[in-house]
SERO-4910 file (N, C-alpha, C, O; in steps of 0.05 Angstrom, whole numbers):
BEGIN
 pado doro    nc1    nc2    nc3   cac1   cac2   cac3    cc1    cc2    cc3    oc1    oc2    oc3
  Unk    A   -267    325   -725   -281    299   -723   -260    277   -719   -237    282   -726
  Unk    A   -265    253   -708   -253    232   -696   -247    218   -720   -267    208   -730
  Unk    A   -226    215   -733   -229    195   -760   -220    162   -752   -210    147   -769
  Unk    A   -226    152   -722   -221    123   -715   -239    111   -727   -262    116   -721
  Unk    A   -235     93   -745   -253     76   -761   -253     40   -748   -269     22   -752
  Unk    A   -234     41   -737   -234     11   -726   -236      5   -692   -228     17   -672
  Unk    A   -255    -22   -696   -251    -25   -666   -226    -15   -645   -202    -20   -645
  Unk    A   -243      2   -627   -220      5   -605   -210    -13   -585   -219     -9   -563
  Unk    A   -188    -37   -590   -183    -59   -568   -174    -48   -550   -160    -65   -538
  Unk    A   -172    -20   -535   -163    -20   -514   -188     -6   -501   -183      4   -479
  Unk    A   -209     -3   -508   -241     10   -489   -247    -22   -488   -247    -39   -506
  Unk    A   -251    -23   -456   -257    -50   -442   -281    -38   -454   -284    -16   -465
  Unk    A   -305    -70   -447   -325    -69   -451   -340    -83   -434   -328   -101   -423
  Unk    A   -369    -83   -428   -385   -101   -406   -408   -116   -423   -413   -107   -446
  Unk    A   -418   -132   -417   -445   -147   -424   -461   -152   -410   -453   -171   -397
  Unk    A   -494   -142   -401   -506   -164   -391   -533   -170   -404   -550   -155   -412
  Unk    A   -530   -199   -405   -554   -209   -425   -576   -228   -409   -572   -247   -393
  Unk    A   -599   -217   -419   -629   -227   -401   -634   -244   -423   -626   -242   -446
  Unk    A   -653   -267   -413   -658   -288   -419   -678   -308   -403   -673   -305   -379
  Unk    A   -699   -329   -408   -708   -346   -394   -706   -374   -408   -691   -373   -428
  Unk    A   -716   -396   -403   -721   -415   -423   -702   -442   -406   -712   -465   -403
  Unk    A   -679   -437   -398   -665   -459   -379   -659   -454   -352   -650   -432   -344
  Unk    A   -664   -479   -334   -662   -471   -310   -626   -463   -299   -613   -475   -315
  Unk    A   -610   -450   -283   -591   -444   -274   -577   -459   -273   -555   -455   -281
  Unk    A   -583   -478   -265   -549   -499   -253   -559   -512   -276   -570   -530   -264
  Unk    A   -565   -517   -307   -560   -518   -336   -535   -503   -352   -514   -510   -363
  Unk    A   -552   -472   -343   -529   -452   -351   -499   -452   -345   -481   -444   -359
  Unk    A   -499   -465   -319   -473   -457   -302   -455   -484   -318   -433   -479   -328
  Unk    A   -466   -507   -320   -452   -537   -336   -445   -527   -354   -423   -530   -364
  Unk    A   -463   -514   -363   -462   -508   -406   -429   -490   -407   -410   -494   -423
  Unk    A   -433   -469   -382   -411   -442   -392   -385   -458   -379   -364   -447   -385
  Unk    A   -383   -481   -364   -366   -496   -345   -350   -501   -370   -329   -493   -380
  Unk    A   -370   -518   -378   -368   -538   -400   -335   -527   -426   -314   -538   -435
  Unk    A   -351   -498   -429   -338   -479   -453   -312   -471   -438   -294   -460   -452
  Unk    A   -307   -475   -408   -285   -459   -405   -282   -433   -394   -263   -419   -386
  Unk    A   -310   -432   -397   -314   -409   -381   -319   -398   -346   -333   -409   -329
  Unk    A   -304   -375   -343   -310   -379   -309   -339   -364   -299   -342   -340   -299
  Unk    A   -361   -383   -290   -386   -366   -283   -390   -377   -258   -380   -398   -250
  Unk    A   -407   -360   -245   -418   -366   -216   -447   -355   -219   -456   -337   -234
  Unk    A   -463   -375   -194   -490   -366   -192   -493   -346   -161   -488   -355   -139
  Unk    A   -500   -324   -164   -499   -298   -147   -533   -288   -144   -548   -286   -162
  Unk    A   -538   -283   -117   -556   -277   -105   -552   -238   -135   -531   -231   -146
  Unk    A   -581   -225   -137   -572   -198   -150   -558   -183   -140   -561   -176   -117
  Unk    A   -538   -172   -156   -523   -145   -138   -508   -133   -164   -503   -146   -184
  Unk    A   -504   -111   -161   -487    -97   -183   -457    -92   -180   -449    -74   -194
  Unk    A   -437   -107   -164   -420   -109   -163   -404   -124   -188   -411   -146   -197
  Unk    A   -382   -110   -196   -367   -129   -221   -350   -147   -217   -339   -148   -195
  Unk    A   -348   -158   -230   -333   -182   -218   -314   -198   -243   -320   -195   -267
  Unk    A   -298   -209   -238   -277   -218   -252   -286   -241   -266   -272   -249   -285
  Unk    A   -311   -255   -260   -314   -279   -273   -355   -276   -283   -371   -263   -269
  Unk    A   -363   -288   -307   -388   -282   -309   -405   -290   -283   -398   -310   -270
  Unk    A   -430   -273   -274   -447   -275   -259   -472   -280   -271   -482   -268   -290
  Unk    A   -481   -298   -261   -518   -301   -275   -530   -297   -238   -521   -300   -216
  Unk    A   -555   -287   -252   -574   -277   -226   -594   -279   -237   -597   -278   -262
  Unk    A   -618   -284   -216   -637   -276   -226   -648   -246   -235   -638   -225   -226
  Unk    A   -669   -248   -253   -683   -222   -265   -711   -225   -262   -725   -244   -269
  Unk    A   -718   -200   -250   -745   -207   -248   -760   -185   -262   -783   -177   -257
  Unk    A   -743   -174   -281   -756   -159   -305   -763   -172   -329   -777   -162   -346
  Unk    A   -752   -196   -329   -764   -217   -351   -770   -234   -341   -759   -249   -324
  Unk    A   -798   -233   -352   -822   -244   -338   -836   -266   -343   -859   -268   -335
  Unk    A   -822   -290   -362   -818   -309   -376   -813   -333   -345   -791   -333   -333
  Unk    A   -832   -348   -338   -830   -372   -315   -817   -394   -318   -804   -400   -298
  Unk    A   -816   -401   -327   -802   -429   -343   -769   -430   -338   -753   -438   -355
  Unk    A   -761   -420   -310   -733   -421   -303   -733   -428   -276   -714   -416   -266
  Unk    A   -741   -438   -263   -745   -455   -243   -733   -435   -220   -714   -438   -205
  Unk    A   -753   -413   -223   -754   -392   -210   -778   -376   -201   -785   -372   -224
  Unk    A   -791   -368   -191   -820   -349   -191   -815   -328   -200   -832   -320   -215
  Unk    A   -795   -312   -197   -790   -285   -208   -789   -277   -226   -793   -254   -233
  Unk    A   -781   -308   -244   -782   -292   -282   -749   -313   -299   -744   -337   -302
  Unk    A   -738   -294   -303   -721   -303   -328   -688   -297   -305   -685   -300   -281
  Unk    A   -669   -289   -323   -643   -296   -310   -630   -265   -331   -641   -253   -349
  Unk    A   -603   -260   -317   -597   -237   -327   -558   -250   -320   -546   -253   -299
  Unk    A   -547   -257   -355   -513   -258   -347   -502   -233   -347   -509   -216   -363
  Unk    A   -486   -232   -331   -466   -206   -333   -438   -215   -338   -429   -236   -329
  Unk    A   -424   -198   -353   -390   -210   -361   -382   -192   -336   -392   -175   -321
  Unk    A   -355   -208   -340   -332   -193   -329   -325   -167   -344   -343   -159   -358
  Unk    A   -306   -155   -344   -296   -141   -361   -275   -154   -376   -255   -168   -371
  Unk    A   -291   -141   -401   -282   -155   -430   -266   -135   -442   -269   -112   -434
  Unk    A   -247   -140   -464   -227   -126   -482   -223   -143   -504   -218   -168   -504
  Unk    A   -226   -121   -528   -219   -112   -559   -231   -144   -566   -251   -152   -554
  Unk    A   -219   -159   -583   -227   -185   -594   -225   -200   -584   -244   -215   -586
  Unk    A   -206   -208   -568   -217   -236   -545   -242   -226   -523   -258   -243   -515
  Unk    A   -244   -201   -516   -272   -204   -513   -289   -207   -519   -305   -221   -507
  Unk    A   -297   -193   -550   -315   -211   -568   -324   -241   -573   -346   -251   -573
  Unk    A   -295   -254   -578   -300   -278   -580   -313   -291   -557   -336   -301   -558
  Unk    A   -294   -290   -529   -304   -297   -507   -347   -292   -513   -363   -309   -517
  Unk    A   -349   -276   -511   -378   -266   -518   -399   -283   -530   -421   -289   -522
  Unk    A   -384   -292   -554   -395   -312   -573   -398   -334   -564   -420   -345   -563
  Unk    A   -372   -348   -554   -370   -366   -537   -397   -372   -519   -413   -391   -520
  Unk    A   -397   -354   -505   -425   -349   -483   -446   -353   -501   -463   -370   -495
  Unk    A   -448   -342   -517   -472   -327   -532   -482   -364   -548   -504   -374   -545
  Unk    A   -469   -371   -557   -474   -402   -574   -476   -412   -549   -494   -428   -552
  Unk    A   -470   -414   -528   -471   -450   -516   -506   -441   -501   -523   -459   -497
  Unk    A   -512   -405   -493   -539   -408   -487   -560   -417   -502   -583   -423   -495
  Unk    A   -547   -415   -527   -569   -424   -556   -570   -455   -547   -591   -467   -544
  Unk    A   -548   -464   -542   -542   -495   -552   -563   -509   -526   -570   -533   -526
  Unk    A   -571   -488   -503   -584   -508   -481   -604   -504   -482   -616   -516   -464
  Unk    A   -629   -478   -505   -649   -477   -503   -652   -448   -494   -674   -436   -497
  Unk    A   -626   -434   -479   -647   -407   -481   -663   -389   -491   -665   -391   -516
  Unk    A   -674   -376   -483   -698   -359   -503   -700   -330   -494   -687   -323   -474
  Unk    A   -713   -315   -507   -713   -287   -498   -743   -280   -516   -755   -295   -531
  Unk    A   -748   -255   -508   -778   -248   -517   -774   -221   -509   -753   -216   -497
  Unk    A   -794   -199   -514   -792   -175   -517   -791   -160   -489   -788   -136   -487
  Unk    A   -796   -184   -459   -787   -178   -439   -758   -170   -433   -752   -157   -412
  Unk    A   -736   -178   -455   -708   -191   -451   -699   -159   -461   -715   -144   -472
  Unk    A   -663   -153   -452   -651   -131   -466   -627   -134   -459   -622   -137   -435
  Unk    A   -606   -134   -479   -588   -131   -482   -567   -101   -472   -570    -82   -487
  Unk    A   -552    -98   -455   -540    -73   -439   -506    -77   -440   -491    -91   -428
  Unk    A   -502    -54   -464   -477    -62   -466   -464    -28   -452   -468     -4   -459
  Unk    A   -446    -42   -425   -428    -17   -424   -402    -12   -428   -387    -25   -414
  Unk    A   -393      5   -445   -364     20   -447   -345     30   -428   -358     42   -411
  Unk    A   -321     31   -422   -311     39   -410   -310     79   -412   -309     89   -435
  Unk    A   -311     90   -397   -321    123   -401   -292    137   -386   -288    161   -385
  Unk    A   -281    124   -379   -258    134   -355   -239    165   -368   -232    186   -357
  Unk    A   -236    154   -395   -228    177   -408   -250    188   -419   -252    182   -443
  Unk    A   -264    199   -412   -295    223   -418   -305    236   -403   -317    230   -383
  Unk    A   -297    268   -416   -304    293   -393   -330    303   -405   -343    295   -425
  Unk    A   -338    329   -384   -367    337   -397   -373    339   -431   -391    331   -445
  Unk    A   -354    350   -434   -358    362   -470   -367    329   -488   -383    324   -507
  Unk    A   -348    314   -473   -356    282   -494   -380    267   -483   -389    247   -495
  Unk    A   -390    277   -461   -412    264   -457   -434    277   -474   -450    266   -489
  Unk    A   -430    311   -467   -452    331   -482   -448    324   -510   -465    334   -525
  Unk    A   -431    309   -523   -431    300   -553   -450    277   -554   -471    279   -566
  Unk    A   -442    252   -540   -457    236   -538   -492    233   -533   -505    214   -543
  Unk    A   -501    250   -518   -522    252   -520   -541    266   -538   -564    258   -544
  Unk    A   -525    292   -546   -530    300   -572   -540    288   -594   -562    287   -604
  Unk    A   -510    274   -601   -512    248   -623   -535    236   -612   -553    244   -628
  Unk    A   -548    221   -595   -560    197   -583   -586    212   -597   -597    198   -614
  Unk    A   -599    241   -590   -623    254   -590   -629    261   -618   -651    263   -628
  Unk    A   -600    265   -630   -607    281   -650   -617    254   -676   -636    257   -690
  Unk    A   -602    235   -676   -601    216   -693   -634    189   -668   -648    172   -678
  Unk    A   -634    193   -650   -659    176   -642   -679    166   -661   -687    144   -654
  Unk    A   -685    172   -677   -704    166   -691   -694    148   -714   -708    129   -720
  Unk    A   -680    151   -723   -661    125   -744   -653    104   -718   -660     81   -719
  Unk    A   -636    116   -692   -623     85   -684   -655     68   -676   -656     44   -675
  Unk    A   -677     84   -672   -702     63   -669   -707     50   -692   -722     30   -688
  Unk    A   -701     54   -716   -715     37   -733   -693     11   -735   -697     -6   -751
  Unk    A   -669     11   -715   -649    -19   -721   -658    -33   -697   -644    -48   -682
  Unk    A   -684    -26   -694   -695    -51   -666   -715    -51   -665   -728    -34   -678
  Unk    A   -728    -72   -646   -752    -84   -653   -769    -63   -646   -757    -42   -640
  Unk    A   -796    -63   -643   -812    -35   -633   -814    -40   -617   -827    -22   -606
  Unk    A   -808    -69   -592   -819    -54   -561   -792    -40   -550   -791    -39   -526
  Unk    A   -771    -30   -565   -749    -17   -553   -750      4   -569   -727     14   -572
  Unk    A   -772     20   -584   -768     44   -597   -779     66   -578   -788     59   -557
  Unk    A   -779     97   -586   -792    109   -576   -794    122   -547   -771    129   -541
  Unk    A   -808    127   -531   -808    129   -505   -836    106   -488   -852    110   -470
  Unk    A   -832     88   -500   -853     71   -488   -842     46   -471   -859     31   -464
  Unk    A   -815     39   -463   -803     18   -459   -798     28   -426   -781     46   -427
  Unk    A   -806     24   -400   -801     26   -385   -772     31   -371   -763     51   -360
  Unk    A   -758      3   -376   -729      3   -374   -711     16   -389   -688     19   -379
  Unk    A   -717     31   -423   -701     47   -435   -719     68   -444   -734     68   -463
  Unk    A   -716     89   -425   -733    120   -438   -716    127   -458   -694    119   -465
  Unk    A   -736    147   -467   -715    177   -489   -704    189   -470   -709    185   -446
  Unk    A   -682    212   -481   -688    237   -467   -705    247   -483   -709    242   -506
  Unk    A   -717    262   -468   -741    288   -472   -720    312   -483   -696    312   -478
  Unk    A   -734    335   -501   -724    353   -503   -720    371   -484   -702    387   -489
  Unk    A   -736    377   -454   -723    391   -440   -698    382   -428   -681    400   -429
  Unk    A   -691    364   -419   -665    350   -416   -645    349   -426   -623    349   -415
  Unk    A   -653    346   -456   -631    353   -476   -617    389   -465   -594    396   -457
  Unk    A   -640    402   -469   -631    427   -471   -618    437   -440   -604    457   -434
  Unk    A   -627    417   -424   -603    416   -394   -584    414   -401   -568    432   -399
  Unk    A   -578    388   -415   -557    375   -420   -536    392   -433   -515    397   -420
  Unk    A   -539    401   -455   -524    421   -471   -516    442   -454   -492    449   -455
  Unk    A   -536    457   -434   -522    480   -413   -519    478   -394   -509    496   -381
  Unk    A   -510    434   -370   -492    437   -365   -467    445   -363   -455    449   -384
  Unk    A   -452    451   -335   -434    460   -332   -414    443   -314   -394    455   -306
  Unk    A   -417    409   -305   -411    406   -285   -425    377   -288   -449    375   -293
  Unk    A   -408    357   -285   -413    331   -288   -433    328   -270   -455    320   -278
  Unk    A   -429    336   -241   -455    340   -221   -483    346   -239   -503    332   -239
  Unk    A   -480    364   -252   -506    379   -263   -511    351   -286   -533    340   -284
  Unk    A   -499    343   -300   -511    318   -313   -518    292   -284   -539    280   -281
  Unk    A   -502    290   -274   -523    264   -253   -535    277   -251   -552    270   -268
  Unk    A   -544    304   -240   -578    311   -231   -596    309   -251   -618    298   -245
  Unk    A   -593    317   -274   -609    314   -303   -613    292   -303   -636    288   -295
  Unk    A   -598    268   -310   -595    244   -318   -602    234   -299   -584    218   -297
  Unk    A   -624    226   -271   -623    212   -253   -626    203   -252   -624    195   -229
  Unk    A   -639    178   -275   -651    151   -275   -630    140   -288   -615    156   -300
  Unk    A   -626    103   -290   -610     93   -299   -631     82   -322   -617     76   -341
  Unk    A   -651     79   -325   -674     75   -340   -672     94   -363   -690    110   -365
  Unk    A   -653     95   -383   -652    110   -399   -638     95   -423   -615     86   -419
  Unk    A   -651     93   -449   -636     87   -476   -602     93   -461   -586     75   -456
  Unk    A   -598    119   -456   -564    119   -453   -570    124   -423   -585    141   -415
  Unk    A   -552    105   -405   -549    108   -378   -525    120   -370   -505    112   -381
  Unk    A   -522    139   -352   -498    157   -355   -486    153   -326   -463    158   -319
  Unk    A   -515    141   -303   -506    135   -275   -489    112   -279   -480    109   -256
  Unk    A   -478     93   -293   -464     77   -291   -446     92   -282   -439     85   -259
  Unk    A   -432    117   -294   -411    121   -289   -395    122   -265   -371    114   -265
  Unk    A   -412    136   -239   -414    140   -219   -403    110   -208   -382    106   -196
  Unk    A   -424     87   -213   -415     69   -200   -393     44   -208   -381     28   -195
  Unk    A   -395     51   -241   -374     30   -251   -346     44   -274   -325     34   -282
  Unk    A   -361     74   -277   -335     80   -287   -345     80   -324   -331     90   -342
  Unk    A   -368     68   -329   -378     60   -355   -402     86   -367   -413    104   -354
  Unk    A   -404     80   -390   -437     89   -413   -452     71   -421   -448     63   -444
  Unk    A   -471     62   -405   -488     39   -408   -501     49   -427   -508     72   -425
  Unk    A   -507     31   -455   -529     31   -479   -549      7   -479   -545    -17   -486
  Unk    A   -574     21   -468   -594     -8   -459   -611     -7   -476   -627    -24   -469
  Unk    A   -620      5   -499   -634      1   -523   -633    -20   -537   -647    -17   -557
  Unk    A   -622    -40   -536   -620    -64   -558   -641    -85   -537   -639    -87   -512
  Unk    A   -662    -97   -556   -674   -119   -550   -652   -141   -548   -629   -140   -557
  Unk    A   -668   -167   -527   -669   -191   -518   -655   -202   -555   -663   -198   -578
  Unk    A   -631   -217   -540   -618   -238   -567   -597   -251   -551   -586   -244   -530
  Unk    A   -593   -278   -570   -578   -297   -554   -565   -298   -593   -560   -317   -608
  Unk    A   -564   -280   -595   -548   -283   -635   -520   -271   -618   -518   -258   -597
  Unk    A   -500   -280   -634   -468   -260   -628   -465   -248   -652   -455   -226   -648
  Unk    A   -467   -251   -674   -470   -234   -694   -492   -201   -688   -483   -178   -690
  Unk    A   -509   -205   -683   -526   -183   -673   -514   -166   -654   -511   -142   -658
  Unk    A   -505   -179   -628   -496   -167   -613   -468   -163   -610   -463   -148   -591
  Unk    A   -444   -173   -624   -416   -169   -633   -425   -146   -646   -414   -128   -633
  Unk    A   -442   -134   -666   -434   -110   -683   -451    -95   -667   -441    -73   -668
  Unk    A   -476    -93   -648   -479    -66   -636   -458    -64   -615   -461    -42   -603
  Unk    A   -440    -77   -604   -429    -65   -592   -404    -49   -608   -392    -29   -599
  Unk    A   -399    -58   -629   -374    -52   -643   -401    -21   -646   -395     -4   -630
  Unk    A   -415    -17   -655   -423     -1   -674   -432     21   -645   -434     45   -648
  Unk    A   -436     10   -619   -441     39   -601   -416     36   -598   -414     58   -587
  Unk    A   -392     27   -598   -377     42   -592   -364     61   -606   -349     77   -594
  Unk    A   -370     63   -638   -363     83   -657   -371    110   -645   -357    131   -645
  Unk    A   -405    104   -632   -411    127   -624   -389    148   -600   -383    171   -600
  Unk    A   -380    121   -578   -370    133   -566   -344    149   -575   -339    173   -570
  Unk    A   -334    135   -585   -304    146   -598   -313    172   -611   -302    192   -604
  Unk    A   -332    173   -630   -336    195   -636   -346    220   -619   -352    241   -631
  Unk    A   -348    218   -598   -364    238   -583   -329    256   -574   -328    280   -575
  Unk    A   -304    238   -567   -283    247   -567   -276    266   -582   -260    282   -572
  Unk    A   -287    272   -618   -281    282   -634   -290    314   -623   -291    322   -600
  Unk    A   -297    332   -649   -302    363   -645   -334    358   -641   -344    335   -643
  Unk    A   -354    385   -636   -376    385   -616   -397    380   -639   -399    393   -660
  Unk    A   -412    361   -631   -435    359   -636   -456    370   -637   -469    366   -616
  Unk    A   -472    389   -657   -486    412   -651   -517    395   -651   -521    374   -664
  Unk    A   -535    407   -637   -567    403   -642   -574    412   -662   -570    435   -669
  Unk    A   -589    391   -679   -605    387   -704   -633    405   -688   -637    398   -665
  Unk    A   -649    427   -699   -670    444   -687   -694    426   -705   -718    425   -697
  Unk    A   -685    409   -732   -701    393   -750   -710    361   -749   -722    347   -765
  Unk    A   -699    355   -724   -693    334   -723   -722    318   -725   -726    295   -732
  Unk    A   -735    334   -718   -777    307   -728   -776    311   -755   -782    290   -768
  Unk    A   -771    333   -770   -783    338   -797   -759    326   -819   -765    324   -843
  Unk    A   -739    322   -812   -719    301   -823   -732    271   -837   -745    257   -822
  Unk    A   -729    265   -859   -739    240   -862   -716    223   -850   -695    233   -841
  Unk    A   -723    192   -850   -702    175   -834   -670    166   -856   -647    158   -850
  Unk    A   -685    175   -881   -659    169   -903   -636    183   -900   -613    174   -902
  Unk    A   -647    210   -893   -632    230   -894   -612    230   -863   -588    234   -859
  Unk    A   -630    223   -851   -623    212   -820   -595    203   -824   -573    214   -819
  Unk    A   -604    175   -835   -591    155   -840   -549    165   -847   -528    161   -835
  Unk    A   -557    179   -872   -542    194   -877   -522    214   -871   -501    217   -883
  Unk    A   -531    231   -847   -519    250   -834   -509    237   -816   -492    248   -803
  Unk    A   -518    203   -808   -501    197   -793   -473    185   -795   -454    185   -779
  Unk    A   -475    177   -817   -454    166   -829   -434    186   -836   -411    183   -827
  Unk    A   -439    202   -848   -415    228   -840   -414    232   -829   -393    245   -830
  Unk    A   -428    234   -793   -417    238   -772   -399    222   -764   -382    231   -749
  Unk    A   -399    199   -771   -380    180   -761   -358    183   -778   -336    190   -769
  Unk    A   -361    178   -804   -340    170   -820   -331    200   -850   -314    196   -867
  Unk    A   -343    221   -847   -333    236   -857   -351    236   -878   -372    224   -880
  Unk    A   -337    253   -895   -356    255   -936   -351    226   -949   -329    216   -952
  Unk    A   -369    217   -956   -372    182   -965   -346    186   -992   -341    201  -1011
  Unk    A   -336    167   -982   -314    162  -1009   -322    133  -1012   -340    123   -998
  Unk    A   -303    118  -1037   -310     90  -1040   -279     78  -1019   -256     85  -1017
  Unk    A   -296     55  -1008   -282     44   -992   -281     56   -961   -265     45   -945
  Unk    A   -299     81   -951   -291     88   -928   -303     71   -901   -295     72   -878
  Unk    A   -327     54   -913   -341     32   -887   -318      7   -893   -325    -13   -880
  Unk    A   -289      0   -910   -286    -19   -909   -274    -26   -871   -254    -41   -870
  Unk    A   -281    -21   -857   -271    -25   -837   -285    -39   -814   -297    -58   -823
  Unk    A   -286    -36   -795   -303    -58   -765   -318    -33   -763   -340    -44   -769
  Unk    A   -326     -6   -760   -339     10   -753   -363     18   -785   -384     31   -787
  Unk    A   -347      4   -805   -363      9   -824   -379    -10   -821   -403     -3   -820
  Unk    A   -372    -37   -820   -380    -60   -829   -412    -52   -810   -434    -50   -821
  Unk    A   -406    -49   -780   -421    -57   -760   -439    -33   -770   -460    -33   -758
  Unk    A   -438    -15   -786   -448     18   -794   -472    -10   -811   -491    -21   -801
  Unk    A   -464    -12   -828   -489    -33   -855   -496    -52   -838   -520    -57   -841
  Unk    A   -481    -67   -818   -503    -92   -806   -522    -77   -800   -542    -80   -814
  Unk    A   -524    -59   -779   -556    -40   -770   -566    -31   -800   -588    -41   -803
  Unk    A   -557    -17   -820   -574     -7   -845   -593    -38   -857   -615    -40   -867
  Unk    A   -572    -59   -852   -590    -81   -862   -608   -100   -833   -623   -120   -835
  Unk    A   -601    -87   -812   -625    -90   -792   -651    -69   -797   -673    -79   -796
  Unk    A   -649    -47   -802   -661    -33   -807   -681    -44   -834   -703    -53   -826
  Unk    A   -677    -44   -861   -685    -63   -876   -698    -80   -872   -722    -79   -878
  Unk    A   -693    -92   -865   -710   -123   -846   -737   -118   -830   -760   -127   -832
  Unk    A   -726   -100   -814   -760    -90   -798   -774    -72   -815   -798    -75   -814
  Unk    A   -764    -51   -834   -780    -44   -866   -795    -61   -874   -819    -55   -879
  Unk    A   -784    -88   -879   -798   -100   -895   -814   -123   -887   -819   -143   -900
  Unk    A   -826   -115   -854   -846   -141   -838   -868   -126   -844   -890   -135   -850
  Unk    A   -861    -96   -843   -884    -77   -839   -903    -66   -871   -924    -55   -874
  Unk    A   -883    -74   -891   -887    -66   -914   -914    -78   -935   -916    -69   -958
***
C-alpha cells in the first residue's frame, strides 16, 4: 500500500468550473482585476497556459447574456499549493460578482496520469466501483448513482472488462465515453484522470479538499492491487466508510488523518453528515 499521506505538489492539476449568474466581460474585469491571466474563447478543449471561460451549454441557467445557458472556466495547469491558492483566488472573486450554480453546474477536476500504467488505472477504477456508494453520499443527489447524464457509473460488466484488460487500448474501448464519474479519455487527449462527480460550487474550501482528497485516490492506485469487493451492495455505508480509510491510510492509529489527505478524508465524512441530516 502507498503510505503518501500528504498533498502531492508535484501531480499538476486542472479545473474546470460551470457556473451562470454574470455576464462574461464581468468575469473577465473581476479575474483581471485579481491578477489573474483569463481570456474569453469561442469552446474548444485545447489547454492553455492562461484561464479560459467559454460558453456552456450544459448549464442551462439564461441569465448570462447568452442563449445557450451558463459559462464553463477552465485553469491552466495548476501545481501543489500555489495552485490551490491561485484556485481560491478565482473561486472568491466569482462569489464576489454574483456567480451562481444550480444542480445544472459540475465541478471536473483533472490529475496529471502521465506516470500511470494499466495496473494503476485497474486500481483506480476498482477503488472508484468498489467504494461508489459511500463517495455518493459526499454529494448532492443529482450527482449520485447512475442518473446524471454527464457523470455515469461504471456498470458491473465493465468493471469486470476492466479488471481483464490487457492493454491500455482495451480500456479506451471499455471506457468510451468521457461521460463517466471517472473519465479515463482525458488521457488520450490531455495526458490526465478527469473526476466529474462533484456538483456545481463556487466554495474553495469544498473544492480545495476534493481535489486534495481525489488525489489521495490517485496516489493510491500507485500502491499494491486493489481487489473487487463481490459485497459491495450488501455492505452498509459505515462500514464502507471504513474500509476506505484503510485503504488509504492503513490500520487507524491516533494521529494518522493528521495530515492534508486526512484532513480532506473528514471534510467529505463531514459532507457526508450534512446531507444525513437534510434527509433525516
Amino acid at each position: 500500500m502507498s503510505n503518501s499521506t500528504s498533498f502531492n505538489n508535484e501531480r499538476t492539476f486542472g479545473v474546470e468550473i460551470e457556473f451562470f449568474g454574470v455576464h462574461y466581460s464581468k468575469v473577465i474585469e473581476a479575474l483581471t482585476n485579481k491578477g489573474i491571466n483569463v481570456r474569453h474563447e469561442s469552446y474548444n478543449h485545447v489547454t492553455r497556459r492562461h484561464w479560459k471561460l467559454v460558453y456552456d451549454s450544459s448549464v442551462t441557467r439564461r441569465d448570462t447574456g447568452n442563449h445557450g445557458g451558463g459559462h464553463e472556466l477552465v485553469s491552466p495547469i495548476l501545481k501543489g499549493q500555489e495552485g490551490l491558492k491561485e484556485l481560491r483566488i478565482v473561486m472568491e472573486a466569482l462569489q464576489e460578482i454574483g456567480g451562481k450554480v444550480d444542480k445544472t453546474c459540475g465541478i471536473h477536476v483533472h490529475h496529471d496520469a502521465g506516470d500511470m500504467k494499466l495496473e494503476n488505472f485497474k486500481n483506480i477504477y476498482t477503488m472508484y466501483y468498489k467504494f461508489e456508494k459511500w463517495i455518493d453520499t459526499l454529494l448532492p443527489p443529482s450527482r449520485r448513482g447512475n442518473g446524471n447524464t454527464y457523470c455515469k457509473s461504471i456498470e458491473k460488466y465493465k468493471m469486470e472488462a476492466i479488471i481483464n484488460a490487457n492493454s491500455m487500448n482495451d480500456l479506451q474501448m471499455i471506457l468510451n465515453s468521457r461521460y463517466l464519474k471517472l473519465n479515463i479519455q482525458s488521457y488520450w487527449t490531455h495526458g490526465t484522470l478527469e473526476f466529474r462527480q462533484h456538483g456545481g460550487s463556487l466554495e474553495p474550501e469544498k473544492v480545495t479538499n476534493w481535489i486534495i482528497f481525489s488525489q489521495s485516490i490517485v496516489e493510491r492506485s500507485k500502491g499494491t492491487k486493489v481487489r473487487l469487493s463481490h459485497d459491495r451492495d450488501s455492505v452498509d455505508l459505515d462500514k464502507q466508510e471504513r474500509r476506505f480509510r484503510r485503504m488509504i491510510f492503513g490500520d487507524y492509529k491516533a494521529g494518522c488523518l493528521d495530515n492534508e489527505y486526512g484532513q480532506a478524508f473528514q471534510y467529505q465524512v463531514e459532507r457526508r453528515q450534512h446531507f444525513l441530516s437534510r434527509v433525516a
